[in-house]
C-alpha positions in Angstrom: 95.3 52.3 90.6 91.6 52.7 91.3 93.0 53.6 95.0 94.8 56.2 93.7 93.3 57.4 91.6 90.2 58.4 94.3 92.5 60.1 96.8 93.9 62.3 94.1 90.1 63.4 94.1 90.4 63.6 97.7 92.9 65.8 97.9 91.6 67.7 94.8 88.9 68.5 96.2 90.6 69.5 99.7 92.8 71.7 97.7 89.5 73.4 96.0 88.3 73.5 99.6 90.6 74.6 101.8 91.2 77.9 99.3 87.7 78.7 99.1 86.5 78.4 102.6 89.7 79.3 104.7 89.2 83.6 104.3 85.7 82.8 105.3 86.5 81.3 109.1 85.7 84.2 111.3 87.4 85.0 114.6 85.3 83.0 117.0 84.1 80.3 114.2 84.4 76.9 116.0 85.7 74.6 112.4 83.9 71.6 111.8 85.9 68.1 111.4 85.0 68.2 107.8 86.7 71.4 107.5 89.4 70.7 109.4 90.3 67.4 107.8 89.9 69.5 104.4 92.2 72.1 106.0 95.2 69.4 107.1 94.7 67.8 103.3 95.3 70.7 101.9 98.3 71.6 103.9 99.7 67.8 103.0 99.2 68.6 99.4 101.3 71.8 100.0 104.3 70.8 101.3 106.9 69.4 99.4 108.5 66.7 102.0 105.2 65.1 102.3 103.0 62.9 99.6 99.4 63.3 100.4 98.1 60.3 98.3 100.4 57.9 101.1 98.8 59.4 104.3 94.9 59.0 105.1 93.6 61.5 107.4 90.5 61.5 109.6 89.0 63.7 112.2 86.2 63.1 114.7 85.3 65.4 117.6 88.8 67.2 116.9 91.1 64.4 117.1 92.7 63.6 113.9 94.0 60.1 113.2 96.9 59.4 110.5 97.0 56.4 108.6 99.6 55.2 106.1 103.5 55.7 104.5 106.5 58.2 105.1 109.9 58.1 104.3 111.2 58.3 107.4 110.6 59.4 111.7 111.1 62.9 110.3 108.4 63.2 107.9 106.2 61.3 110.7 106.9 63.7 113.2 106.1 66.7 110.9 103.0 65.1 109.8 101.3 65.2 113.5 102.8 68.8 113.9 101.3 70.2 110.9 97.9 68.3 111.8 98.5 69.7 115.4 98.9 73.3 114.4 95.3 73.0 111.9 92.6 75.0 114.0 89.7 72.6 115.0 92.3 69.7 115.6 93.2 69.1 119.5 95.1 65.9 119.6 96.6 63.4 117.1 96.3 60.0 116.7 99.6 59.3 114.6 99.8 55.7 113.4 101.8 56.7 110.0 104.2 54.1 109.3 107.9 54.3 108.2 108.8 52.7 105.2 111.4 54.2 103.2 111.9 54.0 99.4 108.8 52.1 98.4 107.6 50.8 95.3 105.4 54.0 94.2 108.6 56.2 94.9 111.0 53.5 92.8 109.0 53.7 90.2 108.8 57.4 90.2 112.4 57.7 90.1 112.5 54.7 87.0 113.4 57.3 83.9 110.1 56.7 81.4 107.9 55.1 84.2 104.4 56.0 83.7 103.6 57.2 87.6 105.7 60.0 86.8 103.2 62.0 84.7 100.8 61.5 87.3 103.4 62.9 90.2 103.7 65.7 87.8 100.2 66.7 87.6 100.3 66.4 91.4 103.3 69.4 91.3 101.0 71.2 88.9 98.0 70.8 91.2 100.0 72.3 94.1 101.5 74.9 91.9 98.1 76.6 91.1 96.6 76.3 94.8 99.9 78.2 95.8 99.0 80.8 93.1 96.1 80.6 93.7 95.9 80.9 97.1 97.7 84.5 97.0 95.6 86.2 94.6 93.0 85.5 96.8 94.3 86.5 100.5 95.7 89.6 98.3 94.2 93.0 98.9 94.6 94.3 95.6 93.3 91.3 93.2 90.2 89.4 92.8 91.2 85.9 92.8 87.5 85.0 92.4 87.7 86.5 88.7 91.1 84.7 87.9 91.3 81.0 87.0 94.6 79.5 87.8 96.1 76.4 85.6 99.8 75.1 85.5 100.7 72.1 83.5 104.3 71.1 83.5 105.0 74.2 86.0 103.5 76.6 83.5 101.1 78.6 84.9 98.4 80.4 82.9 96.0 82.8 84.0 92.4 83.5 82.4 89.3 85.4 83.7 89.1 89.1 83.8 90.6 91.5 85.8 89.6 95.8 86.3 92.6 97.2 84.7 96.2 96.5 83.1 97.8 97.5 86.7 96.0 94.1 87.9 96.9 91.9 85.3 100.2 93.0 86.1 100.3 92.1 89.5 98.4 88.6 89.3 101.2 87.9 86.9 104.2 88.9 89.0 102.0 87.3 92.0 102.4 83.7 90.1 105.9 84.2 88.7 107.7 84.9 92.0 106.0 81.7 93.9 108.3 78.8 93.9 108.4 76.2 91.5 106.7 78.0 88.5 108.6 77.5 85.3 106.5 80.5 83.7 103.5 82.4 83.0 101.1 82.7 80.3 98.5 85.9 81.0 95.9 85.7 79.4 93.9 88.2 81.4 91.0 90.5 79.9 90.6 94.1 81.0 86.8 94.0 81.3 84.7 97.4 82.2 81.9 95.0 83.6 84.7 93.8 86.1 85.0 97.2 87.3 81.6 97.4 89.1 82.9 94.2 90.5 85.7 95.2 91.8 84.0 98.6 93.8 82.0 95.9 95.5 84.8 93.5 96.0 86.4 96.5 97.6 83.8 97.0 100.4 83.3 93.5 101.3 87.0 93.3 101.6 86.8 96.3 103.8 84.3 95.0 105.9 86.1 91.8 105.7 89.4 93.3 107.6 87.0 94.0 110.3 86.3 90.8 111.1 89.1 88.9 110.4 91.2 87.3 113.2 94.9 88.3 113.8 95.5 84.0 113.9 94.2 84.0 110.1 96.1 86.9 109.1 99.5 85.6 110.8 98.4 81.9 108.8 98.4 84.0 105.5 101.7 86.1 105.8 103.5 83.2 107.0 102.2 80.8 104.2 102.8 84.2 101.0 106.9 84.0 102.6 106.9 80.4 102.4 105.7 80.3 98.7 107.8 83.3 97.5 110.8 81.9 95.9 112.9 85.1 97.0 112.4 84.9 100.6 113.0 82.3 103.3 110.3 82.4 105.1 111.1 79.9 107.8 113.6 82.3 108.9 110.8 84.7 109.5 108.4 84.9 112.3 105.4 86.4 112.3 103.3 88.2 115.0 99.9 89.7 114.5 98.1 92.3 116.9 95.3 94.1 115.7 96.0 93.7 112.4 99.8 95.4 113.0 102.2 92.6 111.6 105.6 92.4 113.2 108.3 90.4 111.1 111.5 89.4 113.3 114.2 87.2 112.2 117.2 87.3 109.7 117.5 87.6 105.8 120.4 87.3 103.4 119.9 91.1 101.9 118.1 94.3 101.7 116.5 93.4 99.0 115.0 90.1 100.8 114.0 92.0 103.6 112.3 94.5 101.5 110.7 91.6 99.8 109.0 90.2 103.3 107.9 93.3 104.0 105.9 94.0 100.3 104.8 90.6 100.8 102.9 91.0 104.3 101.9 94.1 103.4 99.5 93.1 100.5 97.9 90.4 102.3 93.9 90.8 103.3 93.3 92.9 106.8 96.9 94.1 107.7 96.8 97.2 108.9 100.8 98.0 109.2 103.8 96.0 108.8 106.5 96.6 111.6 109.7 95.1 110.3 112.0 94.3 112.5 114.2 92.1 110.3 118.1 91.9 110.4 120.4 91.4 107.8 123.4 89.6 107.5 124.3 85.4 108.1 
């Protein structure tokens, strides 16, 4: 349990990590292994077919080895393409072993077994670095300023925000990612927050100058995947100077209308060109 137990702090800690530091990778920034390897633990801990606490990652010089369990060749094979498609990684080293149905996920299916508060808290975890995540990479709140917590796939938000308008949208931010049961805001309107906010506003200008189209195509592409009403594997996304094209099919107007809002808010995108159809 002591095992663990540490790699939940691992990949808490990558979660923490990976939010905070990812806007701040410039255009030409070479990433570091640490930040890489922070990077790929983080996108483990997002995605639901993987379980982060049964693969060990490592990077050195750019070349990222994987250690441990999956459930199957599928799962193995999306765990070196994930890692393969993390900037600062150039070549994987994938020794992840198949073995299906073990004993940690037995006794996470066993009805009243006690691993399945703790794969519960790991949901939760991912939950608020989803939410997270978007208030942050979104133009209009100040993530900083909002503290993110989700237990049993609540979500409540604290911290203060510059007006009602912006509580409003943090909250509608968190309910329409997948997986949340529900929101509790708790946001302040502060007047302090305002001054903050001006300034927030001009760095964030000055950070669309320097933001690279690759980080801005990362961002829309990861906001469709955690929006519960849009399938964002069935969109692709293009970036060029900040001008977002979205090509692909959706079910409805109202899903294409959707992706569009949805790339549209995200930090340094200049225009959204949607190119979408609709129909099956």
């Amino acid at each position: 349990m002591k095992h663990v137990a540490s790699k939940a702090l691992v990949v808490a800690c990558a979660l923490a990590l990976g939010v905070a530091t990812t806007p701040a990778l410039a255009a030409d920034a070479l990433p570091s292994d640490t930040w890489s390897k922070a990077a790929l633990t983080t996108t483990y801990a997002l995605n639901r077919h993987l379980n982060p606490f049964r693969i060990d990652v490592d990077v050195n010089h750019g070349v990222a080895t994987l250690r441990g369990q999956v459930d199957s060749e599928v799962d193995r094979a999306l765990a070196e393409e994930l890692a393969l498609g993390v900037d600062g990684i150039r070549e994987v080293i994938n020794q992840l072993k198949v073995v299906p149905g073990d004993l940690g996920d037995q006794a996470a299916r066993a009805p009243g077994a006690p691993e399945r508060s703790f794969l519960r808290k790991v949901e939760d975890a991912n939950i608020t670095a989803k939410v997270k995540s978007q208030l942050l990479w979104n133009e209009s709140t100040h993530g900083l300023d909002i503290n993110v917590d989700t237990r049993s796939g609540i979500v409540k938000l604290k911290g203060s925000v510059a007006s009602d308008a912006e509580s409003q949208l943090a909250e509608q931010i968190a309910r329409n990612t997948g997986d949340v049961l529900g929101v509790e805001n708790n946001l302040r309107i502060s007047t302090q927050t305002i001054g903050l906010a001006e300034r927030a506003a001009r760095e964030g200008r000055e950070f669309q100058q320097q933001v690279s189209d690759s980080w801005i195509t990362a961002k829309v592409k990861s906001a469709l995947l955690y929006n519960r009403h849009v399938e964002g594997n069935d969109i692709d996304v293009e970036t060029h100077n900040g001008v977002v094209t979205l090509q692909g099919t959706v079910d409805s107007p109202f899903e294409k209308q959707q992706a569009v809002a949805v790339a549209g808010a995200i930090q340094g995108v200049k225009q959204v060109r949607d190119k979408l159809r609709t129909g099956v």
